[in-house]
C-alpha positions as CSV (number, residue, x, y, z in Angstrom):
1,X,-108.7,-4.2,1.5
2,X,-108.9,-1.0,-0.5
3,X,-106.4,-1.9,-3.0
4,X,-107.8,-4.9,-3.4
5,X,-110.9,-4.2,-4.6
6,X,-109.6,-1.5,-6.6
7,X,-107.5,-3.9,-8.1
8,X,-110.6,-6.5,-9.1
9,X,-112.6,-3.4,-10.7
10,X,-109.6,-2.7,-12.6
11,X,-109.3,-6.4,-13.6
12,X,-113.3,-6.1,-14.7
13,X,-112.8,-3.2,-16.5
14,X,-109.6,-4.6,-18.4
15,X,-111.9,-8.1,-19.0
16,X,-114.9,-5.5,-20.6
17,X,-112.7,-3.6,-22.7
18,X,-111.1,-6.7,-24.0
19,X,-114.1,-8.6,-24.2
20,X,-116.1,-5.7,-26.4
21,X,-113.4,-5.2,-28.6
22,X,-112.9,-9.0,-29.8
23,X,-116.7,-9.1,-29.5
24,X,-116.6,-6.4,-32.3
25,X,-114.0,-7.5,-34.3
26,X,-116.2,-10.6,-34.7
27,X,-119.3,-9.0,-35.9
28,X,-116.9,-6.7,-38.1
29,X,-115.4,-10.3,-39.5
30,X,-119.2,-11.7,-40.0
31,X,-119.9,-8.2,-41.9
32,X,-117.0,-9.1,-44.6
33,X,-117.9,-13.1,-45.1
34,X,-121.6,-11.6,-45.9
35,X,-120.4,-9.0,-48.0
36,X,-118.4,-11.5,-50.5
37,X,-120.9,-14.3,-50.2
38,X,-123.9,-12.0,-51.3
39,X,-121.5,-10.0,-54.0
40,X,-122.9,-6.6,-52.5
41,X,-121.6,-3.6,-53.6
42,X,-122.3,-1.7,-49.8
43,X,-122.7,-3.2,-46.8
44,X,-123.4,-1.1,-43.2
45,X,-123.2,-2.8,-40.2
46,X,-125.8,-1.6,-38.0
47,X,-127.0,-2.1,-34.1
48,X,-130.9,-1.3,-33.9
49,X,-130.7,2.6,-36.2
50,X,-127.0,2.8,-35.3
51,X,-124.9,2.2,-38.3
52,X,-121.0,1.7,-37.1
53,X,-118.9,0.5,-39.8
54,X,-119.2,0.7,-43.9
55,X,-117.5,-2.2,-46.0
56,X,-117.8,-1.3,-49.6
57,X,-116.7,-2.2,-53.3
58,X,-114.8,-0.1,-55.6
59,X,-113.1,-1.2,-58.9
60,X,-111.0,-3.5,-57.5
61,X,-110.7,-3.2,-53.8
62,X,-113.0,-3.4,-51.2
63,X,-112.4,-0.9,-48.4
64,X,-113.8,-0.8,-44.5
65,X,-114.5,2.4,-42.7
66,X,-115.6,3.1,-39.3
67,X,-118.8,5.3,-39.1
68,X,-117.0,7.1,-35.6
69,X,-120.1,8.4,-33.7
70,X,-121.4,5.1,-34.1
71,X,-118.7,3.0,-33.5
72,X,-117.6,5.1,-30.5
73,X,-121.2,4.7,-29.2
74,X,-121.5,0.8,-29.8
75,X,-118.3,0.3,-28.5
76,X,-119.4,2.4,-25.1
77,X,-122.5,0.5,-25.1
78,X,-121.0,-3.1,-25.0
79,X,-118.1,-2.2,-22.7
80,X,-121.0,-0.9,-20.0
81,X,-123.4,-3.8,-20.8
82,X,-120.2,-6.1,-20.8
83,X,-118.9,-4.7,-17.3
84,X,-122.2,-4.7,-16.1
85,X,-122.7,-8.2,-16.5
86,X,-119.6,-9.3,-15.4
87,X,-119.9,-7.4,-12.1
88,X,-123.2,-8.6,-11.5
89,X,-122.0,-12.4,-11.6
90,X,-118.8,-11.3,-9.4
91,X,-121.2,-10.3,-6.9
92,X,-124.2,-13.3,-7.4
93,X,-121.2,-16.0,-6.3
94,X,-119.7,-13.6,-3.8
95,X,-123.0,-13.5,-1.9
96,X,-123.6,-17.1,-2.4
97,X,-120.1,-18.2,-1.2
């Protein structure tokens, strides 16, 4: 029974990391359609105060950079939220099975 359910939290924690990451990767895409459809020169991605990732404009080329305390922390943030939520339902339709 014990490897079991060491093997499920495993599996939720696997599903939250995966989950926060393409969940990020599409707000990080949604940043860059902005950025060319406005014609911006700097746009920062932000989540409340918490800027995470810069796109901006040089000469030519337009260049993304992570903001790292802020990414690291946004990142942190949805994996716990993520894992939080999915736990939660693991348990509702446990209990009501």
């Amino acid at each position: 029974m014990r490897r079991k359910a060491g093997l499920q939290w495993a599996t939720w924690i696997l599903e939250s990391l995966l989950l926060a990451t393409v969940g990020l990767s599409v707000v990080i895409f949604l940043g860059y359609a902005t950025f060319y459809a406005t014609g911006r020169s700097e746009l920062t991605l932000r989540l409340g105060h918490l800027a995470f990732y810069r796109i901006s404009r040089a000469t030519t080329n337009v260049t993304g950079q992570t903001l790292n305390p802020g990414m690291g922390m946004t990142w942190l943030g949805t994996i716990i939220i993520i894992a939080g939520i999915i736990i939660e339902s693991h348990r509702v339709h446990d209990r009501s099975v």
